[in-house]
ZAMARGU-4260 file (C-alpha; in steps of 0.2 Angstrom, whole numbers, plus 5000, padded with zeros to 4 digits):
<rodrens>
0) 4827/4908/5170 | 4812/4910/5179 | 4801/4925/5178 | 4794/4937/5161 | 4806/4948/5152
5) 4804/4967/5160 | 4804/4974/5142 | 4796/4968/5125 | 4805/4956/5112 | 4805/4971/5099
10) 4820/4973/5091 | 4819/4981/5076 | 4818/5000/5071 | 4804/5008/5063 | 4811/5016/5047
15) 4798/5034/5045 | 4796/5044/5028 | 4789/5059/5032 | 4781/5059/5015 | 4775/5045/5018
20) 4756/5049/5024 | 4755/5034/5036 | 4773/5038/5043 | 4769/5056/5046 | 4754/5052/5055
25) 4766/5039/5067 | 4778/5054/5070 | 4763/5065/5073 | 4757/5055/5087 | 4775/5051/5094
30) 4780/5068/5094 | 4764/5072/5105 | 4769/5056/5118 | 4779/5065/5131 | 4791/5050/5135
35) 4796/5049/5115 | 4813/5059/5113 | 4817/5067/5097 | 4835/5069/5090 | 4839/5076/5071
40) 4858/5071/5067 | 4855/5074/5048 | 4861/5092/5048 | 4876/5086/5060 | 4880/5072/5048
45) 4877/5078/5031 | 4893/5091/5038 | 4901/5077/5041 | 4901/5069/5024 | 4905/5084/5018
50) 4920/5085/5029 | 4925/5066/5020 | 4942/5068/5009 | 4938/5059/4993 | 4919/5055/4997
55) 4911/5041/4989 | 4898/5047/4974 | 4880/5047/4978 | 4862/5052/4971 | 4854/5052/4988
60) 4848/5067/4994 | 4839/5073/5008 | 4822/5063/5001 | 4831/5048/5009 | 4833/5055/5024
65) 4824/5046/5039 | 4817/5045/5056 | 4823/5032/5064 | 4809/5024/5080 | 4819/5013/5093
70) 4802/5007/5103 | 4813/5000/5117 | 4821/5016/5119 | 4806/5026/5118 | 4817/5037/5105
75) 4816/5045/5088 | 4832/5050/5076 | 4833/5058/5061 | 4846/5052/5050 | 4852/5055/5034
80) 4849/5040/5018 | 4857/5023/5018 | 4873/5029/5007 | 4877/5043/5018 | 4874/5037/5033
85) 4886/5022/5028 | 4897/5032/5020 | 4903/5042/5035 | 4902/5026/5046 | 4914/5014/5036
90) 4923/5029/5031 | 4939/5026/5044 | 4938/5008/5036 | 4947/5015/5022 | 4958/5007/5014
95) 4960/4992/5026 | 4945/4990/5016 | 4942/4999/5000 | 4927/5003/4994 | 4927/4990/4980
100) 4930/4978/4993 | 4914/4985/5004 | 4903/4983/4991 | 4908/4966/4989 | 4906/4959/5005
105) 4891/4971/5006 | 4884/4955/4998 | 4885/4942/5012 | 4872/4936/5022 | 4879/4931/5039
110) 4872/4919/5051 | 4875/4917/5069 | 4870/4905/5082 | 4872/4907/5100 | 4874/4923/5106
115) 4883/4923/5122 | 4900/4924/5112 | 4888/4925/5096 | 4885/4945/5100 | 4902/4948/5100
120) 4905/4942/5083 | 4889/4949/5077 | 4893/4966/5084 | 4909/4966/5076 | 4902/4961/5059
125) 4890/4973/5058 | 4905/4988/5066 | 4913/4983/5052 | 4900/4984/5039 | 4907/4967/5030
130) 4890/4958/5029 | 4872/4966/5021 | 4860/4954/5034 | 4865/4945/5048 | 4853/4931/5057
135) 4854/4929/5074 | 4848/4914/5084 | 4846/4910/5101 | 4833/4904/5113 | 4837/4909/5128
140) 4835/4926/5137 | 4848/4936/5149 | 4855/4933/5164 | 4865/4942/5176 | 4879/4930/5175
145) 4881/4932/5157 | 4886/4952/5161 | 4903/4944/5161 | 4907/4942/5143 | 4891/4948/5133
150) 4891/4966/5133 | 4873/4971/5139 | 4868/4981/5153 | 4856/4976/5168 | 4841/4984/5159
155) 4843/4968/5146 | 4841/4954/5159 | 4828/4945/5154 | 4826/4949/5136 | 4831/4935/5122
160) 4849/4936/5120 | 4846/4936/5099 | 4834/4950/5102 | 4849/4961/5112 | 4862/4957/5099
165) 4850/4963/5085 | 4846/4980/5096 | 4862/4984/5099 | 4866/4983/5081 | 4851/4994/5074
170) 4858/5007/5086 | 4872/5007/5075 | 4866/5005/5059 | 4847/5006/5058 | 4848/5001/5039
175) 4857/4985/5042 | 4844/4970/5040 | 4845/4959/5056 | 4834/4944/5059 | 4830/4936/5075
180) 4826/4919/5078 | 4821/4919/5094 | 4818/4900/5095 | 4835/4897/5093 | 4839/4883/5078
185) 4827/4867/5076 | 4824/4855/5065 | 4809/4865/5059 | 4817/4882/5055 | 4835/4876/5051
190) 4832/4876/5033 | 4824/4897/5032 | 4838/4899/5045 | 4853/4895/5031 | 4842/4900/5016
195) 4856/4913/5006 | 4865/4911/5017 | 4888/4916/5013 | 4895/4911/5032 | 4887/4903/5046
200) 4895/4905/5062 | 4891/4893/5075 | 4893/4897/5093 | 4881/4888/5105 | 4882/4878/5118
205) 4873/4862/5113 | 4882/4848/5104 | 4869/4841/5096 | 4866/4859/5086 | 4884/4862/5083
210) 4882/4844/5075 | 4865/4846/5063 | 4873/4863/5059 | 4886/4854/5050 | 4874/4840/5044
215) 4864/4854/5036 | 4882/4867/5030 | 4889/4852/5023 | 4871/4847/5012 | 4872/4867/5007
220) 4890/4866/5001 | 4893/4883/5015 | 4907/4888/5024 | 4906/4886/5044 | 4914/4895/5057
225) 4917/4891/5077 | 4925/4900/5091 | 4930/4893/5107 | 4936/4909/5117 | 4950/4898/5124
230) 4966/4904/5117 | 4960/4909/5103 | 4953/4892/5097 | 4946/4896/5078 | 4939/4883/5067
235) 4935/4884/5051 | 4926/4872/5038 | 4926/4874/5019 | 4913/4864/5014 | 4909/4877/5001
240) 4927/4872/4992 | 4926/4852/5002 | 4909/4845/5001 | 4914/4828/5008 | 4924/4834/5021
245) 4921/4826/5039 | 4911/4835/5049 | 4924/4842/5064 | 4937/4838/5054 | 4933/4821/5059
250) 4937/4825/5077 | 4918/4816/5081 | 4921/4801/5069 | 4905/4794/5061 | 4894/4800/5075
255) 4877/4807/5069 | 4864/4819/5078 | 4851/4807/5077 | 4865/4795/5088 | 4872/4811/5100
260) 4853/4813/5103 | 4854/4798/5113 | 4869/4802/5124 | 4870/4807/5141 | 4879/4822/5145
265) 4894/4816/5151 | 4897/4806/5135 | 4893/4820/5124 | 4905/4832/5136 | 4918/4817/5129
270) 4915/4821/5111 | 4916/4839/5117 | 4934/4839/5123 | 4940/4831/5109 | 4933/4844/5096
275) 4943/4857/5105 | 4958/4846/5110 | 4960/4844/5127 | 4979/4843/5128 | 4982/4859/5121
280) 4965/4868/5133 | 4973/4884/5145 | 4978/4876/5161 | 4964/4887/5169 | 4951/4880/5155
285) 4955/4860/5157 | 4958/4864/5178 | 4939/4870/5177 | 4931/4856/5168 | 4932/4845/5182
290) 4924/4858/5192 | 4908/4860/5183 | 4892/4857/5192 | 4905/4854/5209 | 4910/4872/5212
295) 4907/4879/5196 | 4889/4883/5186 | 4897/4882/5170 | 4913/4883/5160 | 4922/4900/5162
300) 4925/4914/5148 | 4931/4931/5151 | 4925/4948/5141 | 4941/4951/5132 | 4941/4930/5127
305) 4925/4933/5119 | 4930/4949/5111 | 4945/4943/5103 | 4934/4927/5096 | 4924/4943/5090
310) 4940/4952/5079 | 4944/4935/5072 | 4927/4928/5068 | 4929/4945/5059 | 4945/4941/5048
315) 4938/4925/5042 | 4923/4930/5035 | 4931/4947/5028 | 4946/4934/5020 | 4929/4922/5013
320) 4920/4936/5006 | 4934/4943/4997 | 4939/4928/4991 | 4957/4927/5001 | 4965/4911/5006
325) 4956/4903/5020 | 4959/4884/5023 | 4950/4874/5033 | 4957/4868/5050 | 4960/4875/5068
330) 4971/4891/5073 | 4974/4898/5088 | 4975/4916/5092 | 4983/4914/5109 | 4985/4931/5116
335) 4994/4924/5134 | 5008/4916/5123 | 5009/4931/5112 | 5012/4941/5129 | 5023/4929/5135
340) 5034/4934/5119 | 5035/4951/5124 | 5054/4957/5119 | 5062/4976/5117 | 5058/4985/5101
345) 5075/4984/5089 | 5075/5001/5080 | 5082/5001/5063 | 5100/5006/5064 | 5110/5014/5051
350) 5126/5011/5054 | 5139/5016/5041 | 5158/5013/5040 | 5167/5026/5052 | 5178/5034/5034
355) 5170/5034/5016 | 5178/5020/5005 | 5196/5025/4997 | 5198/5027/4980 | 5214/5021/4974
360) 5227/5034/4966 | 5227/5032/4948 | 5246/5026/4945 | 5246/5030/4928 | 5240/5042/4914
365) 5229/5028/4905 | 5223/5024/4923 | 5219/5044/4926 | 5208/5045/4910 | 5199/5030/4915
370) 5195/5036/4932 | 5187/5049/4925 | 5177/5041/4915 | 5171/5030/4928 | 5164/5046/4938
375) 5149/5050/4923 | 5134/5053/4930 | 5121/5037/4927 | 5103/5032/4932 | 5103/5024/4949
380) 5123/5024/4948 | 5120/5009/4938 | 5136/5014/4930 | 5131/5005/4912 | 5146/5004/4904
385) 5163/4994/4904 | 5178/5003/4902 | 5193/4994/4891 | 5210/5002/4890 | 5223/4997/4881
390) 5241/5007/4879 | 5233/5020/4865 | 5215/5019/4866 | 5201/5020/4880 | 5184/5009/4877
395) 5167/5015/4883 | 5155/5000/4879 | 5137/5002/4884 | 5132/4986/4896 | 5115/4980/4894
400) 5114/4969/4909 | 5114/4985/4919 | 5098/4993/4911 | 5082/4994/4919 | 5061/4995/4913
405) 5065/5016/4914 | 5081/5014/4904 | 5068/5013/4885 | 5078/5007/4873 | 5095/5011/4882
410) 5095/5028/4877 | 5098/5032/4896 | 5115/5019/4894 | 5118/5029/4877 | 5117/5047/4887
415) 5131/5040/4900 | 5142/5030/4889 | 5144/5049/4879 | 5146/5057/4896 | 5160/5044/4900
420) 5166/5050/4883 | 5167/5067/4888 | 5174/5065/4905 | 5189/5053/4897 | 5193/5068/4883
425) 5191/5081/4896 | 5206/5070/4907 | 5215/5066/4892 | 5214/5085/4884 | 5225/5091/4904
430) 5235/5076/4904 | 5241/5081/4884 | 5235/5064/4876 | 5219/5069/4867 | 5217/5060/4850
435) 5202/5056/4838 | 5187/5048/4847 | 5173/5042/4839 | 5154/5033/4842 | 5148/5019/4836
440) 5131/5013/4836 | 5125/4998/4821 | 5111/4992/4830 | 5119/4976/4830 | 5133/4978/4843
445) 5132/4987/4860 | 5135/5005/4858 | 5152/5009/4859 | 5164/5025/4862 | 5182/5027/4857
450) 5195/5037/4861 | 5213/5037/4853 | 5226/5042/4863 | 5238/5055/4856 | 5248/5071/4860
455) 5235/5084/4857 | 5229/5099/4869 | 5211/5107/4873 | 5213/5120/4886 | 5192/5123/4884
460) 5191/5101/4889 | 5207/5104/4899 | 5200/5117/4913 | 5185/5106/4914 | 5194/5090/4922
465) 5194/5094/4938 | 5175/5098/4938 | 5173/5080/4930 | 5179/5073/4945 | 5170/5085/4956
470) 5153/5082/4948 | 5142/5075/4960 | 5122/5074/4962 | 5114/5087/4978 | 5097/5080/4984
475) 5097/5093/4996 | 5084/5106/5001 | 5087/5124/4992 | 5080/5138/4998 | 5070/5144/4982
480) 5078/5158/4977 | 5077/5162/4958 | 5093/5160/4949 | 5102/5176/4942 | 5100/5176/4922
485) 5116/5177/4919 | 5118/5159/4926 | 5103/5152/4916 | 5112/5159/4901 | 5130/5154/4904
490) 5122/5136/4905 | 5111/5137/4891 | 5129/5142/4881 | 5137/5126/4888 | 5124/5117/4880
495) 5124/5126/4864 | 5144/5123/4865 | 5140/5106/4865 | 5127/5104/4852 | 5113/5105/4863
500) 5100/5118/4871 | 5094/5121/4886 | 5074/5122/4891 | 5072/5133/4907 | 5055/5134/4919
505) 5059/5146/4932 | 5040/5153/4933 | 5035/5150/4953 | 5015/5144/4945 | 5027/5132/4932
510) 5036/5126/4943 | 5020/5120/4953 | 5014/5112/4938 | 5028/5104/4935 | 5031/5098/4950
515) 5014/5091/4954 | 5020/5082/4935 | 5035/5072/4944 | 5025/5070/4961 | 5013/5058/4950
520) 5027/5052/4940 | 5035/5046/4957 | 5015/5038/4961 | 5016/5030/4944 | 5034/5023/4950
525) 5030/5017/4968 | 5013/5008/4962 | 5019/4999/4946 | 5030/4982/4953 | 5042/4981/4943
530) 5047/5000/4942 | 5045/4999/4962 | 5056/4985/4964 | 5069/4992/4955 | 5068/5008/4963
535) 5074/4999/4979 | 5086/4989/4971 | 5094/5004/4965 | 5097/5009/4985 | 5111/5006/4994
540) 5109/5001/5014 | 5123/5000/5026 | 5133/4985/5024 | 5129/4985/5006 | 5142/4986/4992
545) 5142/5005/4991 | 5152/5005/4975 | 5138/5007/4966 | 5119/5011/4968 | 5112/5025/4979
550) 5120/5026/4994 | 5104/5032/5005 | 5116/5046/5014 | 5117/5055/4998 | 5096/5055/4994
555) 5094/5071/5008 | 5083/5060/5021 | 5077/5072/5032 | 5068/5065/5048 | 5056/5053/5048
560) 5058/5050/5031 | 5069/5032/5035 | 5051/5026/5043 | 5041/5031/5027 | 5057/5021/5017
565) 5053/5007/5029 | 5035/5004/5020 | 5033/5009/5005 | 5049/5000/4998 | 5034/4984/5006
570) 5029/4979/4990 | 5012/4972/4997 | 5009/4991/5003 | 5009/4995/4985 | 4999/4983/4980
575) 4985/4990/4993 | 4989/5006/4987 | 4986/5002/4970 | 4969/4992/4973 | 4961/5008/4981
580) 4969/5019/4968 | 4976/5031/4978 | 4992/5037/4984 | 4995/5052/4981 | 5005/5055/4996
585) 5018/5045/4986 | 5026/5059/4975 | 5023/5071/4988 | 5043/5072/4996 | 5047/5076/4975
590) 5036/5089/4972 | 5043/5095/4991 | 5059/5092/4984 | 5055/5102/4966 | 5049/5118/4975
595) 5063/5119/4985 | 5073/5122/4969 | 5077/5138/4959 | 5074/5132/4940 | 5071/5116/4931
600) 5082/5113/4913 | 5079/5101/4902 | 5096/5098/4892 | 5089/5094/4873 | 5098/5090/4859
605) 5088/5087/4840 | 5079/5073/4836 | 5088/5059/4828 | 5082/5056/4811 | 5084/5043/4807
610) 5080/5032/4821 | 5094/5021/4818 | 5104/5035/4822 | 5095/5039/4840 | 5110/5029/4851
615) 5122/5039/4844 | 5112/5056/4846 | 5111/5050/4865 | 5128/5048/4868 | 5134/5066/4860
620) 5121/5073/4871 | 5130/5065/4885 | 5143/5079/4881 | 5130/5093/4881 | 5126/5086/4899
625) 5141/5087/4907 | 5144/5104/4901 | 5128/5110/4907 | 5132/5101/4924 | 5150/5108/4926
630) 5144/5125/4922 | 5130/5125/4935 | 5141/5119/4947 | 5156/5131/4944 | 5141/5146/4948
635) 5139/5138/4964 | 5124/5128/4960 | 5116/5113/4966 | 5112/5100/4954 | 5099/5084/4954
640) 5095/5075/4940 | 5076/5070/4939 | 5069/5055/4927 | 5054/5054/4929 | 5046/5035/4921
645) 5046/5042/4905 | 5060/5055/4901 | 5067/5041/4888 | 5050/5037/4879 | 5050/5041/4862
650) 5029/5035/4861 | 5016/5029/4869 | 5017/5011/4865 | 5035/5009/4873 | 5026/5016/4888
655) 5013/5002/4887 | 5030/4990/4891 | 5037/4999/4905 | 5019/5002/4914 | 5006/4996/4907
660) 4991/5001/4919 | 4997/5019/4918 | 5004/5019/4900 | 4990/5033/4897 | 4993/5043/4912
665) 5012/5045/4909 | 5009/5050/4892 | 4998/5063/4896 | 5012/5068/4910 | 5025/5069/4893
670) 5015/5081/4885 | 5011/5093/4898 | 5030/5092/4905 | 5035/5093/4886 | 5021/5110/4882
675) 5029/5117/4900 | 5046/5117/4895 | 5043/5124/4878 | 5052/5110/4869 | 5047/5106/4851
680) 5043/5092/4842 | 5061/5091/4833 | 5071/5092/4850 | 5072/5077/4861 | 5075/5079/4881
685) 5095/5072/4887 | 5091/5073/4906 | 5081/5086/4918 | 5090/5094/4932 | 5084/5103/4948
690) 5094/5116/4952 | 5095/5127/4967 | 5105/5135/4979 | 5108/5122/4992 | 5120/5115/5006
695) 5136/5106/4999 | 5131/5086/4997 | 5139/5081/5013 | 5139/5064/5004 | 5143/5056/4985
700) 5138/5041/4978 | 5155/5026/4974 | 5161/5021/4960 | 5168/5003/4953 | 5185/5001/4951
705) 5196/5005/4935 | 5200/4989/4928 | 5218/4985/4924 | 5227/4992/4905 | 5226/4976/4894
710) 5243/4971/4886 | 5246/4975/4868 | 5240/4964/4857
</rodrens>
């Protein structure tokens, strides 16, 4: 272009301590020079760090605070230090990016050439803070037909295009090193051009550069980057992890510079076609090449093209500074196809059978008893048991193919298998067929409950069969009213009845700290894999087999809480959750859920000495459970069970098996849920129950089927 840039080349900012005798003088005169402006954001965005939830930690303090001079705005601009500064900048970044992952690709040093397209990339780059220097190279200066894609303003024209690129990034971050090489890329300066250097992105218009580029990548073992702003046309070449790759992916052949050097510009405009294959060009793209230099200047790009080439320039680098997969080879991020697959949005649909599945009628006493059984209360509704009847005795064995990580040591199966037990005594006591039952647990075979059938009476068991099959779990909201204390005590003499004892919070300031106790027991759940996976196993969708598992009508889903189910059950959500080490958010529907509530119990029974013994000492308090349960229920009260990771952990080590990046957390969450409920050190927790005054359960949760009586023997 003809004619002297209208502006100087300068393009980076002056940096001014005011401690700094020779800086203070500089700001002195500035300050006296009428056409300087002066603005001071360091109070406005110190406020704004302090604003920052979860701000990063710094040292900085207001001695590494700055004025920042833009000579080709004729501006000054205080800003706060480096750390701050950044801090609130990338802040929204977070946790796309983490903070861990910031610093690391903090590290890179970036290098683009060309910056046409190239601005757009570096711009994005530096937006998004992935890169601690970036080199820009170009020779050539600003025109008013480059307005089109490169986003300058008219004051630009005539000003090195490297040099616009590397102001328009110190206006965003004056701390960022940029450096200009306003030649553009020889022979002579390619080597200080790639020295450090992580990426280099190469973006120009000259095939012979595009080609020593490579030569000189490949020589350095660095990983090369092009965009075509043509459907989205990315290349990318590892010869950091490919050393002998071809250059092009060997699109070129055995061509050299030194050969291309040589070639007119019609044959290099042959090589240059197949580097980007022609047959697969936008129609508009291969329709204007054979109007170049009839009716058109040059080859057309549009503004949002060379945006896009900006955003995925953007995800390559991020993916190879963090050490993500990232083959070489070509993609295309093609947003007219993508249009082209527009299609209506299919909400997710719950749709559930129109009537509740049938239970069959028991047809005969021994079928009565074990139907009652079957209704125990378990974890998930894993129902971990299997039922054997014969004509005088009922079968409870504990199933250890149903456990799961939460269920240490199966003393959760144990606690159902005894509440079975109490169930089938409690049907058999009304039916007049109670007999001797018994618990056996020899460490060798599955646990195992039995009840003989006889022709004895217990109007006590009796009057609570009905409630057994009435049991039922209520998720639902209560409305926080204390509990009278003539209910707490009528439960707390079922469990007595039982062989148990009941531990009661009902403290409003308890029951927050316990609540914010489950709330990061429920974090410690969704952020461990293979807890999280079984959490959503446990659920039951429409179309599954209801008969077990929870049915999600029954977990008290109020609105919008399907959506949140929709992404935290992704376990690579976790996974990101995990990495930044938050989610707090995770447990917060519990502790919701808790303060809702009237009272938390904990039904406790002794400790099991010795430890052989503990199975057994589970299953009895199965019975203590049920009582407790009934009884709360017969006073009109809600029930919900809450286990949180680890209820049955009898020490730190079996905690270690179940979680073992939060093996110390949950311990610590033991004790303090231990010291609030005022349990001692020779009673052990059954279960924990919510209870509240709440709507009825409009819901329950199915049940396998009884299985047939065996013959006698």
């Amino acid at each position: 272009m003809s004619g002297e840039p209208v502006v100087t080349d300068e393009y980076r900012p002056r940096l001014l301590n005011e401690s700094d005798p020779d800086d203070a003088a500089l700001l002195e005169l500035l300050r006296a020079d009428p056409h300087v402006e002066f603005r001071d954001l360091r109070a406005a965005l110190r406020a704004e760090f302090a604003a920052l939830l979860a701000p990063p930690e710094t040292m900085e303090g207001p001695e590494s605070d700055r004025w920042v001079y833009y000579p080709w705005r004729a501006s000054v601009v205080g800003l706060p230090g480096p750390e701050v500064f950044r801090a609130v900048r990338l802040d929204r970044n977070r946790n796309k990016l983490t903070r861990t992952e910031q610093k690391s690709l903090e590290k890179q040093t970036i290098g683009v050439i060309g910056q046409s397209v190239g601005h757009a990339i570096a711009h994005t780059l530096a937006l998004e803070g992935i890169c601690g220097r970036i080199r820009l190279a170009d020779f050539d200066t600003v025109e008013l037909s480059n307005l089109n894609r490169l986003p300058g303003t008219v004051f630009d024209i005539g000003v090195n295009k490297a040099v616009v690129s590397a102001r328009r990034i110190a206006e965003l971050d004056p701390y960022l090193p940029v450096e200009v090489f306003a030649d553009g890329l020889t022979d002579a300066n390619m080597d200080r051009f790639l020295e450090g250097m992580s990426v280099v992105v190469e973006v120009c218009d000259s095939l012979d550069i595009k080609l020593a580029v490579r030569e000189a990548a490949k020589r350095r073992r660095m990983p090369l980057l092009m965009e075509t702003s043509d459907r989205g046309l990315l290349d990318v070449e590892r010869y950091d992890l490919e050393p002998e790759r071809p250059l092009f992916h060997g699109l070129m052949g055995d061509v050299t510079t030194a050969e291309l050097r040589g070639l007119t510009t019609a044959e290099k405009s042959a090589y240059g076609v197949r580097i980007v294959d022609g047959s697969r060009l936008s129609a508009s793209m291969a329709a204007s090449l054979m109007e170049i230099g009839r009716t058109l200047n040059s080859w057309p790009q549009l503004g949002g093209d060379v945006q896009l080439g900006g955003a995925t320039v953007a995800a390559a680098v991020r993916r190879i500074g963090l050490g993500r997969e990232l083959p070489s080879g070509q993609t295309r991020v093609d947003l007219e196809d993508r249009l082209d697959a527009l299609a209506e949005p299919t909400p997710p649909a719950l749709v559930w059978p129109a009537e509740p599945i049938a239970e069959p009628v028991p047809d005969s006493d021994v079928a009565t008893i074990l139907t009652a059984a079957q209704r125990a209360p378990s974890g998930g509704n894993a129902q971990p048991w299997t039922l054997r009847a014969e004509a005088d005795t009922i079968t409870i064995t504990l199933a250890p193919e149903r456990t799961t990580l939460m269920d240490i040591g199966y003393r959760a199966s144990a606690l159902s298998v005894g509440a079975a037990l109490y169930n089938a005594r409690a049907a058999a006591a009304a039916l007049g067929l109670l007999g001797e039952s018994e618990v056996r647990a020899d460490g060798v075979e599955p646990l195992t409950a039995v009840l003989r059938l006889g022709s004895g009476r217990d109007a006590a068991l009796a009057a609570d069969y009905p409630a057994v099959l009435d049991r039922h779990t209520n998720r639902n909201f209560g409305d926080g009213a204390p509990l009278p204390a003539a209910v707490l005590d009528a439960l707390g003499s079922a469990a007595l009845g039982a062989g148990g004892r009941l531990r009661a919070i009902t403290d409003p300031a308890d029951l927050d700290a316990a609540a914010a106790v489950f709330a990061e027991s429920d974090r410690v759940r969704y952020l461990t894999p293979d807890l999280h996976a079984e959490m959503f196993a446990e659920l039951r969708w429409p179309g599954s087999d209801l008969r077990s598992g929870l049915d999600l009508r029954t977990l008290g889903l109020v609105a919008g809480d399907l959506g949140k189910l929709l992404v935290i059950r992704r376990p690579e959500v976790m996974a990101r959750v995990r990495a930044s080490d938050s989610g707090s958010a995770l447990g917060q529907p519990t502790r919701v859920q808790l303060l809702s509530g009237s009272a938390l119990v904990a039904v406790t029974f002794p400790a099991p000495e010795p430890e052989s013994a503990e199975l057994a000492a589970y299953a009895h308090a199965g019975a203590a459970l049920q009582r407790v349960w009934i009884e709360a229920e017969r006073h009109g009260v809600a029930v919900h069970p809450i286990s949180p990771v680890f209820l049955f952990a009898r020490h730190h080590d079996e905690l270690k098996k179940v979680s073992p990046e939060f093996a110390d957390t949950l311990t610590s969450l033991q004790g303090r849920l231990l010291d609030l409920l005022g349990v001692p050190a020779d009673e052990t927790v059954a279960l924990v129950l919510r209870l509240s005054n709440a709507p009825d359960a409009t819901h329950r949760s199915g049940r396998f089927p009884v299985p047939a009586i065996a013959p006698r023997g």
